[in-house]
C-alpha positions in Angstrom: -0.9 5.0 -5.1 0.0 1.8 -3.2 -1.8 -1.2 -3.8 -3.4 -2.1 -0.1 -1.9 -5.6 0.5 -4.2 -8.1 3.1 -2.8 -8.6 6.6 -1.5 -12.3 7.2 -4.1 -14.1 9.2 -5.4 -13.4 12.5 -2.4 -10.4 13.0 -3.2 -7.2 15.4 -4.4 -4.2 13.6 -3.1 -1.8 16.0 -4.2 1.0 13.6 -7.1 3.4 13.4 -9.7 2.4 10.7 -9.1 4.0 7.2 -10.3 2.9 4.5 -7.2 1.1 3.3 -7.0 -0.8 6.6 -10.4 -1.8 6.5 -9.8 -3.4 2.8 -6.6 -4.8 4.0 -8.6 -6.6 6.7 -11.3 -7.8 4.8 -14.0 -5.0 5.5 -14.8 -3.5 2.8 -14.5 -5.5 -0.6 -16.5 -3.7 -3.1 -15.8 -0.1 -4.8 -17.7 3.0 -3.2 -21.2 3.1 -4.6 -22.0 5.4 -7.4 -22.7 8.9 -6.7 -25.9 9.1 -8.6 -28.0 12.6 -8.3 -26.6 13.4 -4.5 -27.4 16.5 -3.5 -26.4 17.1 0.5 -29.0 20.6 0.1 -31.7 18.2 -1.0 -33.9 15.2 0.4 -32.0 12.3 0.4 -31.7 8.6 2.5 -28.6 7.1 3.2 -28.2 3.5 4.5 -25.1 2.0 6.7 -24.1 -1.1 7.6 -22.6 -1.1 11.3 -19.5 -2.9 11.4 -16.7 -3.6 14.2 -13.3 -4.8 14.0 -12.5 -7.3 17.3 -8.9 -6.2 16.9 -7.0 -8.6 14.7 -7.2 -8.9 10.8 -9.8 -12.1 10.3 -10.9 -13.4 13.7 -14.2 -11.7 14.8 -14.6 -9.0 12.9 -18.8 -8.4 11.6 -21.9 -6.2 11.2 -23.5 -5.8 14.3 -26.3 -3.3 13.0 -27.5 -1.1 10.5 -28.4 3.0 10.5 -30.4 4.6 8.3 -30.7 8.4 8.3 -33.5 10.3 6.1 -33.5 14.3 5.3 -35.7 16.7 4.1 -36.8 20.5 4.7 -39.3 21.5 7.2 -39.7 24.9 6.1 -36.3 27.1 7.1 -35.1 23.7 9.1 -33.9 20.5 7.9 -35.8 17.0 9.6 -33.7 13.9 10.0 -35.2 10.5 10.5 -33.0 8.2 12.1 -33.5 4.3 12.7 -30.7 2.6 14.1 -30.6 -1.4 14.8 -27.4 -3.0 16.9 -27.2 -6.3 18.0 -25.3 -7.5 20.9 -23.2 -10.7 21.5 -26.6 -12.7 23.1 -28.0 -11.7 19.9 -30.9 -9.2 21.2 -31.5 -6.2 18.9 -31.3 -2.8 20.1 -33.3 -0.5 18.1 -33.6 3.2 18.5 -35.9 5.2 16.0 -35.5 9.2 16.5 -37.2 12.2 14.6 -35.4 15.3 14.7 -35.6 19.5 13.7 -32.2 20.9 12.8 -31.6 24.1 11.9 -29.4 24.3 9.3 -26.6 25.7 10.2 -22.6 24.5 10.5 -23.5 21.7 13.2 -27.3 20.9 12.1 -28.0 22.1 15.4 -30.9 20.1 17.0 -33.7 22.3 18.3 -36.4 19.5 19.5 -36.5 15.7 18.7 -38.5 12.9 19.4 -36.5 9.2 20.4 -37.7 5.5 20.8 -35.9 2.3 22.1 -36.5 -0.7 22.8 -35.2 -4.5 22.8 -36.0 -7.7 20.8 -35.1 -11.2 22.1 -33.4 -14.3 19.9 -36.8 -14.5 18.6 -37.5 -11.3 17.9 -39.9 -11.3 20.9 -40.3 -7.8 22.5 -38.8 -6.9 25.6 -40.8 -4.9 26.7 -40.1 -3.6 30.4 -36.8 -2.1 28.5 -38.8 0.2 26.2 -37.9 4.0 26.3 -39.2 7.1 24.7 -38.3 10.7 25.2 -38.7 14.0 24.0 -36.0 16.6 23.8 -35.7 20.2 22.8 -33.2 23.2 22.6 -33.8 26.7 23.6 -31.9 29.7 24.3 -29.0 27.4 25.6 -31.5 25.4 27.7 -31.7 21.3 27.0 -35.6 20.2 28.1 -35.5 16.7 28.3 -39.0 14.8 29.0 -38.8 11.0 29.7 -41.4 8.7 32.2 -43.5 11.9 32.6 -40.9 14.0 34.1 -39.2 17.0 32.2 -35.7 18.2 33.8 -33.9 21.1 32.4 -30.3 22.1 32.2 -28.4 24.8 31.1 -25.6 23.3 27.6 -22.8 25.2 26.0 -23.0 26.1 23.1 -22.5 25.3 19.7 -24.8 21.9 20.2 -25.1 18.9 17.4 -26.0 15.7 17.9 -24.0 13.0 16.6 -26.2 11.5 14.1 -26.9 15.4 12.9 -23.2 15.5 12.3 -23.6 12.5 9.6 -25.5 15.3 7.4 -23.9 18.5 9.2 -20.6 16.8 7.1 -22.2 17.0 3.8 -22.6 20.2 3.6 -19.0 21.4 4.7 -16.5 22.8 2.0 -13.3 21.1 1.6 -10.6 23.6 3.2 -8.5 23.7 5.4 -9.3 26.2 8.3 -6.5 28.2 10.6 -8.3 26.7 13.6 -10.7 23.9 14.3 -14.3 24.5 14.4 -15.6 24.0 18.3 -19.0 22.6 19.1 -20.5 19.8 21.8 -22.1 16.8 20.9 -25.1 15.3 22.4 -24.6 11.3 22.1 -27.6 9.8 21.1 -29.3 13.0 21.5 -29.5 11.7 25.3 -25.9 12.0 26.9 -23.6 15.8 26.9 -20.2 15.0 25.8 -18.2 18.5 25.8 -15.7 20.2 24.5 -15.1 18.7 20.6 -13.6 20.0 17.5 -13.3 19.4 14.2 -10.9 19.7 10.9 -10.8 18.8 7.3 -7.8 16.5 7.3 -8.1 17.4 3.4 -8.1 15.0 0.2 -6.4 11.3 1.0 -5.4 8.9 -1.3 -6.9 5.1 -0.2 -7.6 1.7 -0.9 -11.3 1.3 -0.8 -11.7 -2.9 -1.8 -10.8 -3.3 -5.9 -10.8 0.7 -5.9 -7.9 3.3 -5.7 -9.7 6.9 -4.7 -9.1 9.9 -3.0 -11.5 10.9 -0.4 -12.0 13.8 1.6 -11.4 13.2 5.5 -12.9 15.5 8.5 -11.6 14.2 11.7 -13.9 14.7 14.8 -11.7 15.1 18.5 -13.4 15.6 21.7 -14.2 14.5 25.5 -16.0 11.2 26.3 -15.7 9.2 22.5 -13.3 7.9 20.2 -12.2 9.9 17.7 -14.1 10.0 14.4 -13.2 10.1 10.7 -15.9 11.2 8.3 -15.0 10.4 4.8 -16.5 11.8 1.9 -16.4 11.4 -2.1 -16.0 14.6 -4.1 -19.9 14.7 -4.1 -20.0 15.5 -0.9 -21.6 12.1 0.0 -20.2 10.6 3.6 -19.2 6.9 2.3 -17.5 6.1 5.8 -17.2 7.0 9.3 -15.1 5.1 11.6 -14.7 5.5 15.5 -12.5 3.2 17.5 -13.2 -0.3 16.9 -16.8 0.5 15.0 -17.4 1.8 11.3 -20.1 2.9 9.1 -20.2 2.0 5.5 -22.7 3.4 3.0 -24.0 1.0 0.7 -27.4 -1.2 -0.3 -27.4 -3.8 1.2 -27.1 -1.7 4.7 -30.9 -3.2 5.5 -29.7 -6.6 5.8 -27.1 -5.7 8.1 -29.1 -5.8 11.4 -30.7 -9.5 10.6 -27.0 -10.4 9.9 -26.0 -8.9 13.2 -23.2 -10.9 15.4 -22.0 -12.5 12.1 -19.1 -12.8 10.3 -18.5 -10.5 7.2 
């Protein structure tokens, strides 16, 4: 395997994020975690630190956020617990805290979900007047959304996921190739449709992952309305990274620093 060698200074990436670009570039520097006791079937908590590249190799790039996702069964269904903190460039925090029933099938298919946002100034004042909480739930094909006392309902093709359910629908998938891609929708932030996606196991990929040489498992994610995503994944079955466009996720401890470090420099 190729050493990853770092870009010169300040050069376009002009590439998707792997994880050999993103070592190349500076963003990740440390080998993958250890695997520990993972078990994707089991309860588990994973921690991310949000990340985005500004487009060249050392000018800009920084965690803007952290997401943490926690699962365990609810009787024949899996839960998820999601808190997700982004900063923007004024530094305000965004953060969005969501409770979710999947069943647990290929997707994690959401079947009713709870979701809070809200902003936080400089100074971590609240921001009140730009809180937001809704309540969502799927049945027989039919989205119920509640938000501000009104409940609207609309009819959703099917197969459904949402895209932080796909961080553990991914866990659980086996590493082959299939003839043809599996086929589902997403609901973005369990709050906006985007149609018409699919999904295949790129298969085993030798990288650069900071000091480390690995191979990982890739799943690639195509589809209407997003960037493509890459889901990659140590022979545990444990999702280390997933990148889309400019903006990655990296597993690791020190993800619940990432949002009081958000709009800096890595």
């Amino acid at each position: 395997m190729a050493k990853s060698k770092k870009r010169p200074t300040n050069s376009p990436v002009r590439r998707p994020l792997t994880p050999t670009i993103m070592t190349e570039i500076g963003g990740l520097k440390r080998p993958p975690p250890s695997a520990g006791g993972c078990r994707p079937e089991g309860e588990w908590a994973a921690g991310y630190r949000i990340w985005t590249c500004y487009g060249h190799s050392s000018r800009g790039n920084r965690d803007v956020g952290a997401l943490r996702i926690e699962r365990r069964a609810d009787g024949e269904d899996t839960a998820l617990k999601v808190h997700q903190t982004l900063a923007n460039s004024e530094g305000k925090l965004h953060t969005v805290r969501a409770e979710v029933r999947c069943r647990r099938d290929a997707f994690a298919t959401p079947t009713s979900w709870t979701l809070r946002g809200g902003f936080s100034g400089s100074h971590m004042a609240g921001l009140p007047r730009l809180d937001h909480a809704e309540a969502g739930r799927l049945r027989d094909g039919t989205w119920e959304r509640t938000a501000g006392g009104h409940t609207s309902s609309r009819k959703v093709p099917t197969p459904l996921t949402g895209d932080w359910c796909l961080f553990e629908a991914v866990t659980r998938m086996a590493f082959r190739r299939l003839a043809e891609p599996m086929t589902f929708h997403v609901l973005e932030g369990l709050s906006v449709l985007k149609a018409d996606h699919r999904l295949l196991y790129r298969g085993p990929v030798p990288v650069t992952w900071g000091p480390a040489e690995v191979e990982l498992h890739c799943f690639v994610q195509l589809g209407r309305g997003v960037y493509p995503y890459e889901y990659w994944l140590d022979d545990a079955h444990r999702l280390l990274l997933a990148t889309t466009g400019p903006r990655a996720y990296i597993l690791g401890p020190t993800a619940g620093k990432a949002a009081a470090r958000g709009g800096r420099n890595t």
